[in-house]
C-alpha positions in Angstrom: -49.4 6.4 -35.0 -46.7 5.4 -33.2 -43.0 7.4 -33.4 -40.5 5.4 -35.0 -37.0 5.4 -34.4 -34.8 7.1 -37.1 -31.5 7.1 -34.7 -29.2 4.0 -34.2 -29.6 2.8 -30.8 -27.3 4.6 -27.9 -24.3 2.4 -27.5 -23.2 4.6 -24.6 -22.2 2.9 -20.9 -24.5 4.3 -18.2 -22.5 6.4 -15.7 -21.5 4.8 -12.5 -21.9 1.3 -14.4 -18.9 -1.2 -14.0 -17.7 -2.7 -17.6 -17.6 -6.6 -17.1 -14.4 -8.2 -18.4 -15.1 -11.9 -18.9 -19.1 -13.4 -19.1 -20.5 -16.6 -20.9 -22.0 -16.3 -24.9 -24.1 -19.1 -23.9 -24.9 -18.3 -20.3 -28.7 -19.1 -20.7 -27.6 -22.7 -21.4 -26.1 -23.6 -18.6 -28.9 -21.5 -16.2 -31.3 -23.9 -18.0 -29.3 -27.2 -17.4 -29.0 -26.1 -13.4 -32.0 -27.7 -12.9 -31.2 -31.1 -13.6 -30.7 -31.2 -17.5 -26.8 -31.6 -19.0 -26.2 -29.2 -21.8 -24.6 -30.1 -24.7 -21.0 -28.7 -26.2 -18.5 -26.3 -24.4 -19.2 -23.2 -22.1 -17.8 -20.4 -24.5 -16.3 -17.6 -22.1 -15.9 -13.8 -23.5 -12.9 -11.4 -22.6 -13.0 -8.3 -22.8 -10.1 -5.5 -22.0 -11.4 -2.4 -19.7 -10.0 0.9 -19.4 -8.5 -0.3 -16.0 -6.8 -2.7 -16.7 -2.9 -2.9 -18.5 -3.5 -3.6 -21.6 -0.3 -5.7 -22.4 -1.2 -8.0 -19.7 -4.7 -8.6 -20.7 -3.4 -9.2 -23.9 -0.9 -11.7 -23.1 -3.4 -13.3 -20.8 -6.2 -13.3 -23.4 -3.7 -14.9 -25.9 -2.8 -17.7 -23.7 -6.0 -18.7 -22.5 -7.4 -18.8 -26.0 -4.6 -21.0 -27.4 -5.3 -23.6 -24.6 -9.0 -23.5 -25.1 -8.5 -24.5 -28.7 -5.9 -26.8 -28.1 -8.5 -28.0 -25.3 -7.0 -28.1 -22.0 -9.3 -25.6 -20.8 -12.1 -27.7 -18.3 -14.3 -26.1 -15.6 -12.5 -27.2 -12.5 -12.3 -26.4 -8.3 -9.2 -24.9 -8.0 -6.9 -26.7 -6.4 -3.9 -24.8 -4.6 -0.3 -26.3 -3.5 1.0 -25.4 0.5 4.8 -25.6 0.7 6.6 -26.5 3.6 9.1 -23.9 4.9 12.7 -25.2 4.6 13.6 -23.4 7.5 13.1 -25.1 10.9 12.1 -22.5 13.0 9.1 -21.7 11.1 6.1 -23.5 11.3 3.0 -23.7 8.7 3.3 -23.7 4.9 2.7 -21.1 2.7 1.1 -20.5 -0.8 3.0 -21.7 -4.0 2.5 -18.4 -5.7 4.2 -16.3 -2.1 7.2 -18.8 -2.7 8.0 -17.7 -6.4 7.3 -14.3 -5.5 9.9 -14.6 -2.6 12.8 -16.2 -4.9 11.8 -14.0 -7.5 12.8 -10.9 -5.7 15.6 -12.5 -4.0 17.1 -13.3 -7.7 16.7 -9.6 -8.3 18.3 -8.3 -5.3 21.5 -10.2 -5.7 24.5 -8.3 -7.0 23.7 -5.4 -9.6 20.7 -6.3 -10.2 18.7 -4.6 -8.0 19.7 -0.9 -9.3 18.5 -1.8 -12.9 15.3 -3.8 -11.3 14.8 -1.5 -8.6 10.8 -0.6 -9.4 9.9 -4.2 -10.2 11.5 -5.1 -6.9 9.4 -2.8 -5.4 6.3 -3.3 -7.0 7.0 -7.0 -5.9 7.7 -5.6 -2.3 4.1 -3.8 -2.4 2.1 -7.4 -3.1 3.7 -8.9 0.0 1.7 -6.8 2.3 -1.9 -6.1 1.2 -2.9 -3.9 4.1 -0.3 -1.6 4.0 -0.5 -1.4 -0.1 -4.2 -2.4 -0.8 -4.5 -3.2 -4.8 -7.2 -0.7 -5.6 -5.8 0.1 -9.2 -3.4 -0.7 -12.0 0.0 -0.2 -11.9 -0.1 -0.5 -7.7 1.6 -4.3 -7.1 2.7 -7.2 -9.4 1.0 -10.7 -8.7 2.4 -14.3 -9.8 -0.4 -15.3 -12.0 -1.1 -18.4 -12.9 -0.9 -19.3 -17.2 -3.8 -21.7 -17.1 -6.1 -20.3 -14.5 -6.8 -22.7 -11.6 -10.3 -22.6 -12.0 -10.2 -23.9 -16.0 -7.9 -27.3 -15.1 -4.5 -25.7 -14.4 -2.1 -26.6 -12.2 -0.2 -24.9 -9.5 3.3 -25.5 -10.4 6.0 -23.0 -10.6 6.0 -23.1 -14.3 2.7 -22.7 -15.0 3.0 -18.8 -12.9 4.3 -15.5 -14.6 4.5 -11.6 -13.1 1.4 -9.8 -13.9 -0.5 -6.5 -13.0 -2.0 -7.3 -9.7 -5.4 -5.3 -10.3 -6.0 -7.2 -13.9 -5.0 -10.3 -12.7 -7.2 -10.2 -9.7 -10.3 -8.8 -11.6 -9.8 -11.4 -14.9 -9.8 -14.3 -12.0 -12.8 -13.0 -9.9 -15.1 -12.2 -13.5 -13.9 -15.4 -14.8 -14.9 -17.2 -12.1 -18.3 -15.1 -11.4 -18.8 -15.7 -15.3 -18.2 -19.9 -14.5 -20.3 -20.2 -11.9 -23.3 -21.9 -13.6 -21.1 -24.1 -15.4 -20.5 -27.7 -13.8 -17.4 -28.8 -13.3 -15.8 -31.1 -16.0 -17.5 -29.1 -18.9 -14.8 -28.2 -21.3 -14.3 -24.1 -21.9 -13.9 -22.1 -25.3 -12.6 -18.6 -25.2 -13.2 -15.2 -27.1 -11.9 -12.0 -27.1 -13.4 -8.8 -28.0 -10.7 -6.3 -29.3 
């Protein structure tokens, strides 16, 4: 005869294994629908906060992205990113939206006295200018300008749709989000959950 199990199952995480932050309830759906098939309701995308990451920023980001997904603006879309032209002359190219507001941000914090009662923001903020000489490989390393309504769900790069954020949970919320997405065809409207 067979042993039986008496214990609960082990709800341990195996060593050296990564926690996933974001993945898809319904994920088998949309594997399914690859094929040629067009599944029926939304994608319903799961967050989840890991040990790495600040908590009050996944929280505020969690929050946000599940009030737009039930007032439903959220929508499985490319990303779409702004250039802006340099106002000065003398320099050619554009750059990123998201290097501008970071740029007038820290200008706005270096005027007068601010800079004294701002001075570790200003240099967190100074760290995210120049990956290679402060690589993000933690928390707490650089702040980002994070966008609200994530490009990849329908929003848009605007100035008023970015916020300061952790750079190591903003970067690994976007990249699982959109690892998470990637079955999903574009247009298909996106619920999300979160798992205290």
């Amino acid at each position: 005869m067979p042993n039986r199990r008496t214990s609960p199952p082990r709800q341990t995480q195996a060593k050296g294994a990564k926690l996933v932050s974001a993945y898809l309830e319904n994920a088998d759906v949309f594997r399914t629908a690859k094929g040629g098939g067009k599944p029926k309701g939304p994608a319903v995308l799961v967050l989840r906060n890991r040990t790495d990451f600040v908590k009050k920023d996944f929280d505020r980001k969690a929050a946000d992205l599940v009030r737009l997904g039930q007032e439903g603006k959220l929508v499985k879309t490319k990303p779409k990113r702004k250039q802006v032209e340099h106002k000065d002359p003398k320099k050619p190219g554009t750059r990123k939206l998201t290097t501008v507001y970071r740029d007038r941000v820290i200008r706005r914090l270096n005027k007068g006295q601010n800079y004294v009662s701002n001075k570790e923001l200003v240099k967190a903020l100074y760290r995210g200018k120049n990956p290679k000489k402060h690589p993000v490989t933690g928390p707490g390393v650089t702040l980002d300008p994070d966008h609200v309504h994530e490009l990849q769900l329908g929003g848009k790069d605007s100035y008023d749709n970015l916020r300061l954020m952790d750079a190591w949970t903003n970067r690994e919320i976007g990249r699982e989000i959109g690892q998470a997405l990637k079955d999903v065809p574009e247009g298909t409207p996106v619920i999300v959950k979160v798992i205290p």
